[in-house]
The first five atom37 places (N, CA, C, CB, O) and aatype in JSON, in Angstrom:
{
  "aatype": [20, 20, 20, 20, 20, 20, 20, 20, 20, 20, 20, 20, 20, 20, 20, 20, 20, 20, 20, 20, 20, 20, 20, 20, 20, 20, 20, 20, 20, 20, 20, 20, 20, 20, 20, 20, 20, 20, 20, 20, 20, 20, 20, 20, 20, 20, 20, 20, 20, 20, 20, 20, 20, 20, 20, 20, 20, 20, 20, 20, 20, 20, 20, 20, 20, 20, 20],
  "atom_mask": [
    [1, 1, 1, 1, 1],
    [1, 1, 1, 1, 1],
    [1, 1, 1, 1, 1],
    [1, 1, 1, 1, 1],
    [1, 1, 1, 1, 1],
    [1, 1, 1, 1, 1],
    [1, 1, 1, 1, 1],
    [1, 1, 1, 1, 1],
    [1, 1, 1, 1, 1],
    [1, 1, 1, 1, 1],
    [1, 1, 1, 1, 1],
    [1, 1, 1, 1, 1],
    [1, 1, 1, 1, 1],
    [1, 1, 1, 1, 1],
    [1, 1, 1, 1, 1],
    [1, 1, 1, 1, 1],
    [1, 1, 1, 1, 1],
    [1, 1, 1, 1, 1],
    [1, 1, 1, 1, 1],
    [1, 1, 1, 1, 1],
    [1, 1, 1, 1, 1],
    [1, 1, 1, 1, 1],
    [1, 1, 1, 1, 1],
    [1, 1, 1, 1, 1],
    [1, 1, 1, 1, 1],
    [1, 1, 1, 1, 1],
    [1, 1, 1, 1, 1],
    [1, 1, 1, 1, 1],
    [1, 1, 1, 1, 1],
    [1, 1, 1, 1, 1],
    [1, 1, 1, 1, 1],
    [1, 1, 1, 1, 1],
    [1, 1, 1, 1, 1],
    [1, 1, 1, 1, 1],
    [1, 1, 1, 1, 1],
    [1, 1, 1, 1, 1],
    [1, 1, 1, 1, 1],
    [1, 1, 1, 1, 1],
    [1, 1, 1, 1, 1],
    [1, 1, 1, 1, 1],
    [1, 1, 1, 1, 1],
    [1, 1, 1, 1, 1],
    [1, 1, 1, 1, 1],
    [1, 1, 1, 1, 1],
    [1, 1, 1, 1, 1],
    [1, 1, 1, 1, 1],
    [1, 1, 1, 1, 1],
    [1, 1, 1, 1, 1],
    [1, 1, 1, 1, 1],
    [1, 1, 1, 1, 1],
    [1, 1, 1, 1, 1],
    [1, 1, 1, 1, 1],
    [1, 1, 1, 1, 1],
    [1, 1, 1, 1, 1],
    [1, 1, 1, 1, 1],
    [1, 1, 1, 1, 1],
    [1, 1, 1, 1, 1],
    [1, 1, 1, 1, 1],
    [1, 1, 1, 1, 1],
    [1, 1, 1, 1, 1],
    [1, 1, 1, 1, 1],
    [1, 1, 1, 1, 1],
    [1, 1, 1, 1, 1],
    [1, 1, 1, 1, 1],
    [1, 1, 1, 1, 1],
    [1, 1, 1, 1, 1],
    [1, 1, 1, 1, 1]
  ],
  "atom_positions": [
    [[-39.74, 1.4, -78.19], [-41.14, 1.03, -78.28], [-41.98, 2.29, -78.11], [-41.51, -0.05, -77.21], [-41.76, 3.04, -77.16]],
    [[-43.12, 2.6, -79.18], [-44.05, 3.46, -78.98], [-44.95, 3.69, -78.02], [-44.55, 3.4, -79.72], [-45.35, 2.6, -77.61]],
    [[-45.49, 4.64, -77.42], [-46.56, 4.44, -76.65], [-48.11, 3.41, -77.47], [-46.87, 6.09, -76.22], [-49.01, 2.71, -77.02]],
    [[-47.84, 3.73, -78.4], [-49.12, 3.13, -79.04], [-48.62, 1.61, -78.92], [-49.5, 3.7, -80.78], [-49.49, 0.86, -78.48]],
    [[-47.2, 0.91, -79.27], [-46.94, 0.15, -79.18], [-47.26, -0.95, -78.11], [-46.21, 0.49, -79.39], [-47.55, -2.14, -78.17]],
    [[-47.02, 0.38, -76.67], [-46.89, -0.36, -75.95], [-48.67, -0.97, -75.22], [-45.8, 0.34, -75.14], [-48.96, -1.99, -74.59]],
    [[-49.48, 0.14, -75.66], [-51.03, 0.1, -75.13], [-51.59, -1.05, -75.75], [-51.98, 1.42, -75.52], [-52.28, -1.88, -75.17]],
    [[-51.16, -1.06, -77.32], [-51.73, -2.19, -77.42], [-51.37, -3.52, -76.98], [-51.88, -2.25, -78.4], [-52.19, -4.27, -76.43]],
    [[-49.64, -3.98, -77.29], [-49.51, -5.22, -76.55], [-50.41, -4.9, -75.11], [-47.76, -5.59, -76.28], [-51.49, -5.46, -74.91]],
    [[-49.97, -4.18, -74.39], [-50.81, -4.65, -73.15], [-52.25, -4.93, -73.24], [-50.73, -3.66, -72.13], [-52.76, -5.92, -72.72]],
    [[-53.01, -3.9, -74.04], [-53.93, -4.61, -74.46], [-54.61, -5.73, -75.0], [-54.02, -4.29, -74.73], [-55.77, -6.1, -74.81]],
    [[-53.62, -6.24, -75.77], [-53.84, -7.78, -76.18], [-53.82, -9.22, -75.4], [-52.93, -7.96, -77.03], [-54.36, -10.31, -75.54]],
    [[-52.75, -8.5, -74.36], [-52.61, -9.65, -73.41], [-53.63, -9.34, -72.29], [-51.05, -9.82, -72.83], [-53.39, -9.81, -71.17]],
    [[-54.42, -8.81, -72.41], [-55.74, -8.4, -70.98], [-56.75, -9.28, -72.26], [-56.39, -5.87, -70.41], [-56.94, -10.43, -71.85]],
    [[-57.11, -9.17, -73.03], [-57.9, -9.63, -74.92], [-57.68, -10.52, -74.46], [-57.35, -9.38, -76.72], [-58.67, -10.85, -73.82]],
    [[-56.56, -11.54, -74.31], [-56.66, -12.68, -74.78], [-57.12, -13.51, -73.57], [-55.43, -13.07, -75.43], [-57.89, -14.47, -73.68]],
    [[-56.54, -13.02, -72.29], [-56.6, -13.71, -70.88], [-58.42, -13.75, -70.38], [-55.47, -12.6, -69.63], [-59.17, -14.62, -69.93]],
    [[-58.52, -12.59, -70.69], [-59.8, -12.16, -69.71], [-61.39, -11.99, -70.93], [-59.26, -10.19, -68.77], [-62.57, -11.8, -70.63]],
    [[-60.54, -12.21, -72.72], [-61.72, -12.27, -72.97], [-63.11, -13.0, -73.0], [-61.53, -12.09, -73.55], [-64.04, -12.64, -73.73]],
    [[-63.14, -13.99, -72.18], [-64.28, -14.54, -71.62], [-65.03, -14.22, -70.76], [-64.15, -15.35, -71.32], [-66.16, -14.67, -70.59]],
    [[-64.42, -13.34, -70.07], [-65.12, -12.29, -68.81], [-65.7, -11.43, -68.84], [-64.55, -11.73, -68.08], [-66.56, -11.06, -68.04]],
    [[-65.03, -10.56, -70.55], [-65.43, -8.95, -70.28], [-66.54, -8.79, -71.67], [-63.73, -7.61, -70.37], [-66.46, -9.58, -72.62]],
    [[-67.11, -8.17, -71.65], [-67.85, -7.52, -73.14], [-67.25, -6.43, -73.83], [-69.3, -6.92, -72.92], [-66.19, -6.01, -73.35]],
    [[-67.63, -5.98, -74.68], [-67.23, -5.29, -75.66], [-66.94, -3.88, -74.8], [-68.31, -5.28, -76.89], [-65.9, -3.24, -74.91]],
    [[-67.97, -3.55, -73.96], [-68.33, -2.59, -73.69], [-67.03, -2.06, -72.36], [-69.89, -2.82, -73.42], [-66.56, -0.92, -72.33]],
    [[-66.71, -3.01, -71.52], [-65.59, -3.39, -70.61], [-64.64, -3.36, -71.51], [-65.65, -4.7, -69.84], [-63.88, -2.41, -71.37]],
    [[-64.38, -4.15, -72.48], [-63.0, -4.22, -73.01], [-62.37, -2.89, -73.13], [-62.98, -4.89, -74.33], [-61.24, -2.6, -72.73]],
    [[-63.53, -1.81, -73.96], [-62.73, -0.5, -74.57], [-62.71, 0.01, -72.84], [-63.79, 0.79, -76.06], [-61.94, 0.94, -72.59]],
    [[-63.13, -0.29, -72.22], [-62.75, 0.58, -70.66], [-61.85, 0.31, -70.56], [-63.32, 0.42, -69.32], [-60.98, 1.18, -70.55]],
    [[-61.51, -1.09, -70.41], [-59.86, -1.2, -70.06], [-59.05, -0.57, -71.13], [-59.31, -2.8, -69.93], [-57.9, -0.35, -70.74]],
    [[-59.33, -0.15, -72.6], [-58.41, 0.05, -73.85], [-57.62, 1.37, -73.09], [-59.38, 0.43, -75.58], [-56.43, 1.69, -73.13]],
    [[-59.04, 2.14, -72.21], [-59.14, 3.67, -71.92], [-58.24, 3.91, -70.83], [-60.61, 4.19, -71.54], [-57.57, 4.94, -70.76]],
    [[-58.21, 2.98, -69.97], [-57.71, 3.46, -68.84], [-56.22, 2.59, -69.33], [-58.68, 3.09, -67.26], [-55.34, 3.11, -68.65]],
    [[-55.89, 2.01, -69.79], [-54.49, 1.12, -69.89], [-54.03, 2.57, -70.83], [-54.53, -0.91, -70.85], [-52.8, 2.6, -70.97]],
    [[-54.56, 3.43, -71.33], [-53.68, 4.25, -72.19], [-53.56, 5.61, -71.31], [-54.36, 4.5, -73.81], [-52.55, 6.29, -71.46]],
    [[-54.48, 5.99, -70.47], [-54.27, 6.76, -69.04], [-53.11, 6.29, -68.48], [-55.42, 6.55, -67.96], [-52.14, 6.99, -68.2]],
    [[-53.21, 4.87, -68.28], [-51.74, 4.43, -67.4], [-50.4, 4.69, -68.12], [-51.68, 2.74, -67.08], [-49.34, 5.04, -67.59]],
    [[-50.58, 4.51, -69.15], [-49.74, 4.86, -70.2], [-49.09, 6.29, -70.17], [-50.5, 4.7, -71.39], [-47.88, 6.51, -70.05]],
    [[-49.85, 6.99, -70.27], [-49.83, 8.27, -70.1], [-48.86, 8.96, -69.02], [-51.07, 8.54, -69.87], [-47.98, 9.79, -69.27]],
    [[-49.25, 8.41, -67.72], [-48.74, 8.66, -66.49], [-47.42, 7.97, -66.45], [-49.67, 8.24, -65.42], [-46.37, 8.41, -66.0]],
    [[-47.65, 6.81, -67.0], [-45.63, 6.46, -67.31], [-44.79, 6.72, -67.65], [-45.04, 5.87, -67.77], [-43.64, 6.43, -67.34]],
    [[-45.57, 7.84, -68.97], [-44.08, 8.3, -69.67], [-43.76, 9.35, -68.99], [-44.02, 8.73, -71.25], [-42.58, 9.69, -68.99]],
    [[-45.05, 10.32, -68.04], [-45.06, 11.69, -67.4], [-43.58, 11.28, -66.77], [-46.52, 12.14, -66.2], [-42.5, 11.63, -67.25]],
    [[-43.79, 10.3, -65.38], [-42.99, 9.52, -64.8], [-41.56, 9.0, -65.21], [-43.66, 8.69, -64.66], [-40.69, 8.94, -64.34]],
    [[-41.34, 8.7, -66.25], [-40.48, 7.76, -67.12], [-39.57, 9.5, -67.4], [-41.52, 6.6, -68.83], [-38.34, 9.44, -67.35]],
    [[-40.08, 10.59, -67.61], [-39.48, 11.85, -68.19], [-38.62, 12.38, -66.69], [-40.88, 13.09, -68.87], [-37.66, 13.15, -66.62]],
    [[-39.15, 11.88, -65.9], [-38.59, 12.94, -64.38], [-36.6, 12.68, -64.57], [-39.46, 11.85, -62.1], [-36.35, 11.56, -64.13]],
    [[-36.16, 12.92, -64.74], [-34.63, 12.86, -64.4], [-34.04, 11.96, -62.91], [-34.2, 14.53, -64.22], [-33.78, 12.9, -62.17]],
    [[-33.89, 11.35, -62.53], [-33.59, 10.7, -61.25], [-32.09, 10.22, -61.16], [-34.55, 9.49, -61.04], [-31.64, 9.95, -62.28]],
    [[-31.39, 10.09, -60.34], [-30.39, 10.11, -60.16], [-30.34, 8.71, -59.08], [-30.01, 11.5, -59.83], [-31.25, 8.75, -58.24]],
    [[-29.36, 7.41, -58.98], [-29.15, 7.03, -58.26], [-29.41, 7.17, -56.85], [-28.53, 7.02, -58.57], [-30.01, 6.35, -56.17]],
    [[-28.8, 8.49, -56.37], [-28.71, 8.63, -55.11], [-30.04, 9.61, -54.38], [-27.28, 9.19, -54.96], [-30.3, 9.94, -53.22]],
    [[-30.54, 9.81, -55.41], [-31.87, 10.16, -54.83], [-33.19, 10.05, -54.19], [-32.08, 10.38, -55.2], [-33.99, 9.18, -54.53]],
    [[-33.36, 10.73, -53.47], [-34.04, 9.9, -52.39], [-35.76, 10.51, -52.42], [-33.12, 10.19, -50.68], [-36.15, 11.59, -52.88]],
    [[-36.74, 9.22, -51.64], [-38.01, 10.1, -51.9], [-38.18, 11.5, -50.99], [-39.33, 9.13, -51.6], [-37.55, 11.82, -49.98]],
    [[-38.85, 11.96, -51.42], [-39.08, 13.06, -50.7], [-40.36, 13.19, -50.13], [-38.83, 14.08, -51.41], [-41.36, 13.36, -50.83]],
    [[-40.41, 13.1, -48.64], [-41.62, 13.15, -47.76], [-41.34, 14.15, -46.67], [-41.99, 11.73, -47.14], [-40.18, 14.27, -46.27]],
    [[-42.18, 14.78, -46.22], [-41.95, 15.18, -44.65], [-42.38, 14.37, -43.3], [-42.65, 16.42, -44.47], [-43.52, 13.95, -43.5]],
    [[-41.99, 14.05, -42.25], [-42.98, 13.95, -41.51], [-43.36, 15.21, -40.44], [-42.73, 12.76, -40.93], [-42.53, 16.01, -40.02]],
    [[-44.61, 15.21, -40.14], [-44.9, 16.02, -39.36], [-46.12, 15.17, -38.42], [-45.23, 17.35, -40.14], [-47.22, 14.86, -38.89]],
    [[-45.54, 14.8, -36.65], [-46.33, 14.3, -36.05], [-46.78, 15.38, -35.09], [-45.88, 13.14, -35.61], [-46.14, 16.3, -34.58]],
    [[-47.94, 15.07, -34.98], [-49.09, 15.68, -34.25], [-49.26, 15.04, -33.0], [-50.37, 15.61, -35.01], [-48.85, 13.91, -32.74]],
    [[-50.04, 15.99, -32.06], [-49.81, 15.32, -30.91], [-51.76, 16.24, -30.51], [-47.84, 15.81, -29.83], [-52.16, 17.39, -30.72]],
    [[-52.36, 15.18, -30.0], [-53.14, 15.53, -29.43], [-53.45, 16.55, -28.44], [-53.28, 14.84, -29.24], [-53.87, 15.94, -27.46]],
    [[-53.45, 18.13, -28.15], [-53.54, 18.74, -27.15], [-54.73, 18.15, -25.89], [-53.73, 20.01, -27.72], [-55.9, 17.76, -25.91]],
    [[-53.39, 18.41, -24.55], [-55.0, 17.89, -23.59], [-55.47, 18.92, -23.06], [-54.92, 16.81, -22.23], [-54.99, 19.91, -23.62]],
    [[-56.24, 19.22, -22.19], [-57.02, 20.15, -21.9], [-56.88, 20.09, -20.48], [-58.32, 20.04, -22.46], [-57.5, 20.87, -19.77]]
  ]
}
């Protein structure tokens, strides 16, 4: 499936559900940002990941100095 493919189904199914809600003017907002999201999925969708891989965070707790 294409990215274009996929913006529009999603787009159609936000069209069909919510078009009583939104105006013209809303609709292409959502067109805009559903293809932003898009965007960021495939960034995402490209990373290589492996089963056993794990997230990667640090923690670092802090401690209030007292005086």
């Amino acid at each position: 499936m294409s990215v274009f493919d996929e913006a529009d189904i999603l787009f159609d199914l936000i069209k069909n559900k919510y078009k009583n809600r939104l105006n013209d003017e809303q609709l292409e907002k959502v067109k805009e940002k559903i293809s932003e999201i898009i965007d960021a999925t495939e960034k995402l969708r490209a990373i290589p990941l492996d089963n056993s891989d794990e997230p990667k965070f640090i923690f670092n707790p802090s401690r209030e100095e007292e005086n």
